[in-house]
MDAnalysis code that builds the backbone (N, CA, C; Angstrom):
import MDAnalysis as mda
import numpy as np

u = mda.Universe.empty(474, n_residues=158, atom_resindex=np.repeat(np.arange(158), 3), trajectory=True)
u.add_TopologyAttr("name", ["N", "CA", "C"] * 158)
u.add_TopologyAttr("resid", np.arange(1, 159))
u.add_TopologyAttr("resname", ["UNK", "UNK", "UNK", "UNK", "UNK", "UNK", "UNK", "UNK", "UNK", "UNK", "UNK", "UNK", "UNK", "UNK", "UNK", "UNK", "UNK", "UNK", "UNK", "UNK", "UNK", "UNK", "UNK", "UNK", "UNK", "UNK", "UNK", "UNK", "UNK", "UNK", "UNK", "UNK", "UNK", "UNK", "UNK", "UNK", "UNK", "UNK", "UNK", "UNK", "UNK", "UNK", "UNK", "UNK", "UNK", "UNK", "UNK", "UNK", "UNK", "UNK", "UNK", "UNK", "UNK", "UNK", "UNK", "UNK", "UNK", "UNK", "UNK", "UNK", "UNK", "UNK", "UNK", "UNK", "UNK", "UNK", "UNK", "UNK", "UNK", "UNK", "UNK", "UNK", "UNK", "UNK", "UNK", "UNK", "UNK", "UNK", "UNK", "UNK", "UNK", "UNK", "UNK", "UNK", "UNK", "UNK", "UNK", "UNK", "UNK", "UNK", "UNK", "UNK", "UNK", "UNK", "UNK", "UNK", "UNK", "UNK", "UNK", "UNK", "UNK", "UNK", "UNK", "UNK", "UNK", "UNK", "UNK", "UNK", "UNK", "UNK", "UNK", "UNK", "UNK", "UNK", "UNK", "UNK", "UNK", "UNK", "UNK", "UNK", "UNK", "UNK", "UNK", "UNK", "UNK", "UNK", "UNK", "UNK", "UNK", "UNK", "UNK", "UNK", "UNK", "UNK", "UNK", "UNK", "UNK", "UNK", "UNK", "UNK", "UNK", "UNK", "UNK", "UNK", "UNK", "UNK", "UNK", "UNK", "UNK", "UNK", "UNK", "UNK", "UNK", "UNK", "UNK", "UNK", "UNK", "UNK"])
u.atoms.positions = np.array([
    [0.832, -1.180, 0.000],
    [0.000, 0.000, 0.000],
    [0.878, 1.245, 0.000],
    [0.805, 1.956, -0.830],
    [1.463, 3.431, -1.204],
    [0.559, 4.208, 0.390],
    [1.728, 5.110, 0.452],
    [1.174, 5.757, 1.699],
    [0.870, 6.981, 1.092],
    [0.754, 8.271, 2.182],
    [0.264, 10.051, 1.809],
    [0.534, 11.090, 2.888],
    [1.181, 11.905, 2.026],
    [0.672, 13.010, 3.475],
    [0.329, 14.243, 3.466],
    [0.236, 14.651, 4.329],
    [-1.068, 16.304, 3.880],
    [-0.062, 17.554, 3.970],
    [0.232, 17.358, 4.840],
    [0.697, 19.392, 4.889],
    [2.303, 19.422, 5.248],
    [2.760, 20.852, 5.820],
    [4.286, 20.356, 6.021],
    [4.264, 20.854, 7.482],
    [3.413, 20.446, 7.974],
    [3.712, 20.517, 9.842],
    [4.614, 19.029, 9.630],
    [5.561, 19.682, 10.700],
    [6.412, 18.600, 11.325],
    [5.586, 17.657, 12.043],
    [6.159, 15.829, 11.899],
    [5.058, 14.976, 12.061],
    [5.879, 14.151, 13.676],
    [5.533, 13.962, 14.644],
    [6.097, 13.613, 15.624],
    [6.640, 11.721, 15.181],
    [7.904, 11.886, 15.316],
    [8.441, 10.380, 15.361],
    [8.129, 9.799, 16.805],
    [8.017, 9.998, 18.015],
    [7.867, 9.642, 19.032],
    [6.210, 10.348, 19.437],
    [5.601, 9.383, 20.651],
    [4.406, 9.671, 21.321],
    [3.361, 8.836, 20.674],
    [1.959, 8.659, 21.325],
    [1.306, 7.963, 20.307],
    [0.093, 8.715, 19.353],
    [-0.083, 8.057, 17.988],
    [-0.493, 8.543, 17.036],
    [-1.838, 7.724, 17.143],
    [-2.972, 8.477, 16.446],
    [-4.074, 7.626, 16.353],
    [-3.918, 7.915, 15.055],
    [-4.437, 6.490, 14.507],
    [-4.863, 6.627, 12.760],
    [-6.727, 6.392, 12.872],
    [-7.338, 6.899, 11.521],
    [-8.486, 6.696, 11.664],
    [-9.042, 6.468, 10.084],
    [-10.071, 5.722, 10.343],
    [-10.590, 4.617, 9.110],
    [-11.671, 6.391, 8.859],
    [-12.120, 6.997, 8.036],
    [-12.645, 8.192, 8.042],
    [-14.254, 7.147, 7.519],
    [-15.158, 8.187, 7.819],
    [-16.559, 7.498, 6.987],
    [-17.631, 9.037, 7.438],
    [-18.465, 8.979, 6.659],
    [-19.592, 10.062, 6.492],
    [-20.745, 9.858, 8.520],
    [-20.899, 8.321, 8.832],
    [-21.367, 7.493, 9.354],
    [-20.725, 7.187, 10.907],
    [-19.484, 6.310, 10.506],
    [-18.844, 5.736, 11.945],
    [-17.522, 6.227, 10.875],
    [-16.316, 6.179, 12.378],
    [-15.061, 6.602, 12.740],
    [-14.673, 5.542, 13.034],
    [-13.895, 4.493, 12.046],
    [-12.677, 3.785, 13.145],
    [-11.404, 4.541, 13.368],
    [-11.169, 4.050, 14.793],
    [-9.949, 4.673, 15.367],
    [-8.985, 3.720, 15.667],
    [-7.815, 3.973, 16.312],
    [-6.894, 2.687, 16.308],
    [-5.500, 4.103, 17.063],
    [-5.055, 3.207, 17.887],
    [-3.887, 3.964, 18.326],
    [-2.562, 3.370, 18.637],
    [-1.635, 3.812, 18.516],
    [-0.018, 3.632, 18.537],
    [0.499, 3.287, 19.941],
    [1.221, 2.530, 20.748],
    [2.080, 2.693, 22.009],
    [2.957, 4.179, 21.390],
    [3.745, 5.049, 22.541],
    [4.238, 5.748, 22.809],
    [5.383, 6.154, 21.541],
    [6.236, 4.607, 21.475],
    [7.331, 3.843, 20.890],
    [6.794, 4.330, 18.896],
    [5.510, 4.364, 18.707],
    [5.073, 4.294, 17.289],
    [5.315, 2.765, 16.948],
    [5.666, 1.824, 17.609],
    [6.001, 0.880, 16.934],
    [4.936, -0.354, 16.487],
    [3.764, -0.404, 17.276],
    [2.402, -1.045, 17.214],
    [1.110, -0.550, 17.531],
    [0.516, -0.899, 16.450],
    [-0.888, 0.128, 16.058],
    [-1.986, -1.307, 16.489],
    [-3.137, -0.380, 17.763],
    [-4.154, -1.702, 17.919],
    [-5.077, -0.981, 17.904],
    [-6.079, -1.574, 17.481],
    [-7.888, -0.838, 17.494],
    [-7.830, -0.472, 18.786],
    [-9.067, 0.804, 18.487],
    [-9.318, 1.398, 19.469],
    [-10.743, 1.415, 19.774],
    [-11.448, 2.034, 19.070],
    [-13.068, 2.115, 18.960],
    [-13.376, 3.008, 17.778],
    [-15.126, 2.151, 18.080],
    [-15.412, 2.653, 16.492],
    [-16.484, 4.305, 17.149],
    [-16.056, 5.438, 16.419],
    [-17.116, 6.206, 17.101],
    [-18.413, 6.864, 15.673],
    [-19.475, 6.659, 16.442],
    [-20.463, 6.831, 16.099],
    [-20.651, 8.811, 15.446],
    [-20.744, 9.123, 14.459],
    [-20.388, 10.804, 14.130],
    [-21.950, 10.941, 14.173],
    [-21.964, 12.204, 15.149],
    [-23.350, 13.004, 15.401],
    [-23.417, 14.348, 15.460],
    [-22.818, 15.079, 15.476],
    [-23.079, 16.582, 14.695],
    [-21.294, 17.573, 15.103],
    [-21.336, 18.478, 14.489],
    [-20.023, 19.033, 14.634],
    [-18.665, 19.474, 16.090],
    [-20.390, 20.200, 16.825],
    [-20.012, 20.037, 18.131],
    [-19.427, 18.954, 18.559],
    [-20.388, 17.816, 18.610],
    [-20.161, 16.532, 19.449],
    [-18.964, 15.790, 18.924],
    [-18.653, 15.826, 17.458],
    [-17.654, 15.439, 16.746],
    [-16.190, 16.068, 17.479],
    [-16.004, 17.188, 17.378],
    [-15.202, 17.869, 18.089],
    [-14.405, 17.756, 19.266],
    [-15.619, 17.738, 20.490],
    [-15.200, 17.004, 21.808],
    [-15.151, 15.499, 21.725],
    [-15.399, 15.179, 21.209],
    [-14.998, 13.428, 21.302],
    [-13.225, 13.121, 20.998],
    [-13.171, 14.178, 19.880],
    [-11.682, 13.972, 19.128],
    [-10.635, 14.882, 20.489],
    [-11.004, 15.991, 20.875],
    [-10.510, 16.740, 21.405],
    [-10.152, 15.977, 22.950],
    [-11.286, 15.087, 23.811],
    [-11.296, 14.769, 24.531],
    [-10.363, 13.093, 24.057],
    [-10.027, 12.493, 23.040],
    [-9.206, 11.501, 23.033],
    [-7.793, 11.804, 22.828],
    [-7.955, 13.134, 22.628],
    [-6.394, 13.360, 22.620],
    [-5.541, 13.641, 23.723],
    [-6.422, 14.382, 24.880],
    [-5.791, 14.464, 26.397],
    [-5.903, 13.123, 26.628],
    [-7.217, 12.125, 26.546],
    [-7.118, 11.100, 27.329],
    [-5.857, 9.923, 26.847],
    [-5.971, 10.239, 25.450],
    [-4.577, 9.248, 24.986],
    [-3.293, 9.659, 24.655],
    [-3.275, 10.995, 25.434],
    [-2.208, 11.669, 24.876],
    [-1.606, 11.675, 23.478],
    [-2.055, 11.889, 22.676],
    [-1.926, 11.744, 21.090],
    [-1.310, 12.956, 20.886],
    [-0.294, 12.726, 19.851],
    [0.781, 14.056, 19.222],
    [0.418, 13.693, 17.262],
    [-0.301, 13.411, 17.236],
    [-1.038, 13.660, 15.662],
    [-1.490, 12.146, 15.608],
    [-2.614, 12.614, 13.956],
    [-3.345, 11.654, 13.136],
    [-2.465, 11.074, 12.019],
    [-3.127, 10.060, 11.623],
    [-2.977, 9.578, 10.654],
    [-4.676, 8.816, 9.971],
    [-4.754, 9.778, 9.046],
    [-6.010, 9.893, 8.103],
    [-5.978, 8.849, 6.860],
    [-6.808, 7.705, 6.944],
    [-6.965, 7.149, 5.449],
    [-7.447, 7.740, 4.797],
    [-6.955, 7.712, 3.658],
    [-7.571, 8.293, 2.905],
    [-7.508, 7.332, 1.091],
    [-8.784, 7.752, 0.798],
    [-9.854, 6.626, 0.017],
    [-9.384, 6.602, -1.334],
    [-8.090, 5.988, -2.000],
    [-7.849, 6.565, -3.145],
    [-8.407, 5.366, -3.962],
    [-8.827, 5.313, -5.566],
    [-9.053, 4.338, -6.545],
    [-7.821, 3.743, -6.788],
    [-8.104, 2.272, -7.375],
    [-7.611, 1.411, -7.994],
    [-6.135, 2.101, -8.744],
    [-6.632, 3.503, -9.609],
    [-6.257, 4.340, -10.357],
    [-4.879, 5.021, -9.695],
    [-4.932, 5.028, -8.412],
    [-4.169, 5.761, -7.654],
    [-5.195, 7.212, -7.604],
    [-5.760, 7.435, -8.431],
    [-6.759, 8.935, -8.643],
    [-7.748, 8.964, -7.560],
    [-7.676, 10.203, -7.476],
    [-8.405, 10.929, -5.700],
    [-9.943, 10.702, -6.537],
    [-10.800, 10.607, -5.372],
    [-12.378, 10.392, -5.505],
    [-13.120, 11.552, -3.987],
    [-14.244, 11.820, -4.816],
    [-15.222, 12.501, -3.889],
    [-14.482, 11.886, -2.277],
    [-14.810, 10.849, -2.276],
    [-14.514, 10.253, -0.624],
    [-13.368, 10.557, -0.441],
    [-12.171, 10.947, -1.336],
    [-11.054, 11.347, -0.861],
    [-11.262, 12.461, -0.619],
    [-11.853, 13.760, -1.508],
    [-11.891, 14.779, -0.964],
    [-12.780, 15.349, 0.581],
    [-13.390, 14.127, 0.986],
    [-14.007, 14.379, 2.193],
    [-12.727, 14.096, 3.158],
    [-12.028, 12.848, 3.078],
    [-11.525, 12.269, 3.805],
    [-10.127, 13.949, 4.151],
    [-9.944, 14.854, 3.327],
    [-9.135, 15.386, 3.042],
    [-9.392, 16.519, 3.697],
    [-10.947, 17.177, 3.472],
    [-11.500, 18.179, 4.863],
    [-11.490, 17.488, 5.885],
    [-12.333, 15.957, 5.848],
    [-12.074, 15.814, 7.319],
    [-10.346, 15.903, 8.564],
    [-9.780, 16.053, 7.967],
    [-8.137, 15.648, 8.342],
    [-8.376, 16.874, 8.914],
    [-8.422, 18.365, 7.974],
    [-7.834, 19.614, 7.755],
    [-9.165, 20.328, 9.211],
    [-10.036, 19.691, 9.318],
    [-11.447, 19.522, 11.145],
    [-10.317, 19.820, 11.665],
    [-10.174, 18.244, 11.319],
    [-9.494, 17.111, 12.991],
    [-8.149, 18.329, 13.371],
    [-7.547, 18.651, 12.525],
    [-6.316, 19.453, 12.748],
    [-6.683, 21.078, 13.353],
    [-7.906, 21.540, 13.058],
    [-8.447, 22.689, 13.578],
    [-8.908, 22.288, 15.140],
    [-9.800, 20.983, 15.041],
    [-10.539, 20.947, 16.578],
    [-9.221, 20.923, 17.368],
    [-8.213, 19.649, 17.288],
    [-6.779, 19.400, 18.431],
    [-5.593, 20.042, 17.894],
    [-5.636, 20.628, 17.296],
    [-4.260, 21.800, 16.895],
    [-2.606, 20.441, 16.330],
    [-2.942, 19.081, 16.509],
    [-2.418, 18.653, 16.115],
    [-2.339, 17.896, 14.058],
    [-0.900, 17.979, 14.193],
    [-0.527, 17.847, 12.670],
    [-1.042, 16.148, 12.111],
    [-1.585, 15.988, 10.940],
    [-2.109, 15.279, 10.209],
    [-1.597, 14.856, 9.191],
    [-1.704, 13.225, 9.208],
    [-1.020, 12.603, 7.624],
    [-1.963, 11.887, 7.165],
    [-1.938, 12.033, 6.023],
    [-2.815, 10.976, 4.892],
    [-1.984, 10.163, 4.600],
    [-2.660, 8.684, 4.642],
    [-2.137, 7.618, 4.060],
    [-3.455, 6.804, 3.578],
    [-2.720, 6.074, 1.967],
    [-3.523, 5.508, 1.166],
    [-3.653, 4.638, 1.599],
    [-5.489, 4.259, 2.077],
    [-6.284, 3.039, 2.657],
    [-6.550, 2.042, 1.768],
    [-6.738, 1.869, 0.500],
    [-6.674, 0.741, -0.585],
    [-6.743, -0.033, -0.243],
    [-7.897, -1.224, -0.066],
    [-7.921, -2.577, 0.371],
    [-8.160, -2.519, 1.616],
    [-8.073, -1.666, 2.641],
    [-7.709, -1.892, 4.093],
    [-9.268, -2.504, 5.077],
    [-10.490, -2.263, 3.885],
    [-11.711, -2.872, 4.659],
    [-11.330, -4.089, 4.350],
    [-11.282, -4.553, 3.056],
    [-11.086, -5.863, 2.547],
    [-10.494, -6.288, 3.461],
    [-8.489, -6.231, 3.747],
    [-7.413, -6.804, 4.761],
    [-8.514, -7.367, 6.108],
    [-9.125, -6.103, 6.688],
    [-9.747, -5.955, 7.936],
    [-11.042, -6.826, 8.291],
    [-11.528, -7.349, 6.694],
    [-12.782, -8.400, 6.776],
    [-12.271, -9.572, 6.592],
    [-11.064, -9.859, 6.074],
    [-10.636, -10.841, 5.473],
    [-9.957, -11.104, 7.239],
    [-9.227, -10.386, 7.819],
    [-8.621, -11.043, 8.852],
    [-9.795, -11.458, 9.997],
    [-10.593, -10.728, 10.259],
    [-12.074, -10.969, 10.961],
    [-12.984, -12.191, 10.630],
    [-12.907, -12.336, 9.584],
    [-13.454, -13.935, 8.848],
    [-12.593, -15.279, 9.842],
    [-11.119, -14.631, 9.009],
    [-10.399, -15.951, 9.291],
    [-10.713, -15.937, 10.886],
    [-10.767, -14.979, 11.498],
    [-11.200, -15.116, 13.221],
    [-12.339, -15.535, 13.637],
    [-13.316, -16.563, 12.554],
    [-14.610, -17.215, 12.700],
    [-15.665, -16.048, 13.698],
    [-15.437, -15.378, 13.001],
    [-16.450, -14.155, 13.949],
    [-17.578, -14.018, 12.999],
    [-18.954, -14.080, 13.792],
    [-20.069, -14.160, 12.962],
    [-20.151, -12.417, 12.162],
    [-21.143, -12.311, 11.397],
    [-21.535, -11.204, 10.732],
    [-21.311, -10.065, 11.727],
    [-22.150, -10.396, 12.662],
    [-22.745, -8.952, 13.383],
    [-21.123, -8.646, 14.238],
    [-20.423, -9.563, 14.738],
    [-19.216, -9.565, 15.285],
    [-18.298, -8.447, 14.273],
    [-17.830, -9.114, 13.058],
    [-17.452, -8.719, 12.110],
    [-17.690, -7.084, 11.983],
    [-19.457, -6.860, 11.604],
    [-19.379, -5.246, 11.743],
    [-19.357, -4.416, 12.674],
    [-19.213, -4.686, 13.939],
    [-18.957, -4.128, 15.154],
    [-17.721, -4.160, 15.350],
    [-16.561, -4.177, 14.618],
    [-15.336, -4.286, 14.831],
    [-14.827, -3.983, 13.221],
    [-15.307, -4.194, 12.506],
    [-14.595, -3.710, 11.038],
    [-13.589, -2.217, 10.786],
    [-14.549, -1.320, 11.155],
    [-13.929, 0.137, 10.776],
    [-12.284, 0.418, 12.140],
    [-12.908, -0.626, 13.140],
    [-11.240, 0.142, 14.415],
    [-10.405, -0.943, 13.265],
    [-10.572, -1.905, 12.782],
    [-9.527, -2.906, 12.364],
    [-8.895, -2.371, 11.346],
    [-9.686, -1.601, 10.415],
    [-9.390, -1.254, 8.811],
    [-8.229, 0.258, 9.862],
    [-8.935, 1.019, 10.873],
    [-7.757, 2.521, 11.359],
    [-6.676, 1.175, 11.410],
    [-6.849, 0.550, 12.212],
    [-5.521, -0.426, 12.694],
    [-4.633, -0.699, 11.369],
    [-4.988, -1.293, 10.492],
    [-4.467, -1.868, 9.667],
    [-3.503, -0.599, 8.567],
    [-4.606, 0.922, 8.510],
    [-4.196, 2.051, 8.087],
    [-2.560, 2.467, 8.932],
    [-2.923, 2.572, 9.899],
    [-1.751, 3.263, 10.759],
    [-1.158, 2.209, 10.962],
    [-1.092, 1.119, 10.969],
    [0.292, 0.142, 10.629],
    [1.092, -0.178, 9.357],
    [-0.132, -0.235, 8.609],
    [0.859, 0.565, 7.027],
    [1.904, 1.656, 6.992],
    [1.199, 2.758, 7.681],
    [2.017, 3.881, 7.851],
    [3.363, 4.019, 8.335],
    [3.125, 3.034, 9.619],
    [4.803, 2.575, 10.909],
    [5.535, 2.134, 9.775],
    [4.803, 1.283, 9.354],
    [5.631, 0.105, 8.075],
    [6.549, 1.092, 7.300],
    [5.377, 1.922, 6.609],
    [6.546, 2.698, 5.651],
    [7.573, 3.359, 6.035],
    [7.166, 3.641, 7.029],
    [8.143, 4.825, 7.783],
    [9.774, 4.296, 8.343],
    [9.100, 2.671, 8.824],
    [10.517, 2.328, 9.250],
    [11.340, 1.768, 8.137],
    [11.144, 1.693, 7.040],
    [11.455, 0.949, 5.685],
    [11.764, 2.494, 5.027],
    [11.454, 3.356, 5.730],
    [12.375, 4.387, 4.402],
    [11.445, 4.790, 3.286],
    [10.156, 4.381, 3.686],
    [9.228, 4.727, 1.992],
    [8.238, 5.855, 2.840],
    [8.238, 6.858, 2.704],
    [7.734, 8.684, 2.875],
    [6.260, 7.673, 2.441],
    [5.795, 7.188, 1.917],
    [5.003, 6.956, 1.458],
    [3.193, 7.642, 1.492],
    [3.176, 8.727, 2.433],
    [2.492, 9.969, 2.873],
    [2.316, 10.509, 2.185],
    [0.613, 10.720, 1.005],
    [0.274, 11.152, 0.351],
    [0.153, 12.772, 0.715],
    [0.146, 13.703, -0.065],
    [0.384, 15.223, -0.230],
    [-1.134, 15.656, -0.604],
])
């Protein structure tokens, strides 16, 4: 998976990072140990209006001490940006207004698929499956990301 990244705020190598599965609907989230070195689901949050959106993000960042995002973001087959990318792309440019912290895009491609496909093999019924899909797909996003990063590939879409 080709990675992305958004702006030129300096991106913290140390502290932990949440990545997030973006959606119109539900938020998967997923967060980093301290180290950056392992990304585990976190929760899936339910989006209900701007306000409430706001303090939820604002309030996980004191509680998890988070020093930036990492944003999937929805590119085609094509590598070519789509409507859902350009949401996924305000939503980042929110998230970075509500917690004053810096934001990376990285290309999600496949990452529901990875995230249903590993949930299957975990004999988890349907309803299991979608109650856990979107933190697995952030998980799977922001471990792509570690990946590239420790391998030398910037891979952080612009």
């Amino acid at each position: 998976m080709a990675g992305t990244s958004t702006c030129n705020d300096a991106f913290p190598e140390r502290g932990r990072l949440a990545g997030i599965d973006f959606g119109t609907v539900r938020i998967g989230v997923a967060v980093t140990d301290p180290d950056q070195r392992l990304a585990s689901p976190y929760e899936i949050y339910q989006r209900r209006n701007p306000a409430a959106d706001a303090e939820y993000f604002q309030r996980l960042v004191q509680e998890e001490r988070l020093v930036g995002f990492v944003v999937g973001l929805p590119v085609l087959a094509s590598g070519d940006e789509s409507q859902k990318s350009a949401q996924a792309r305000a939503f980042g440019g929110v998230l970075r207004e509500w917690t004053g912290l810096p934001v990376r895009f990285y290309d999600e491609r496949y990452t529901s698929v990875l995230a249903d496909q590993s949930l299957l093999e975990a004999q988890l019924t349907r309803k299991q499956r979608k109650a856990r899909l979107d933190k697995v797909a952030a998980q799977i996003i922001l471990a792509a990301y570690l990946e590239s990063r420790r391998y030398g590939d910037p891979g952080a879409l612009s």
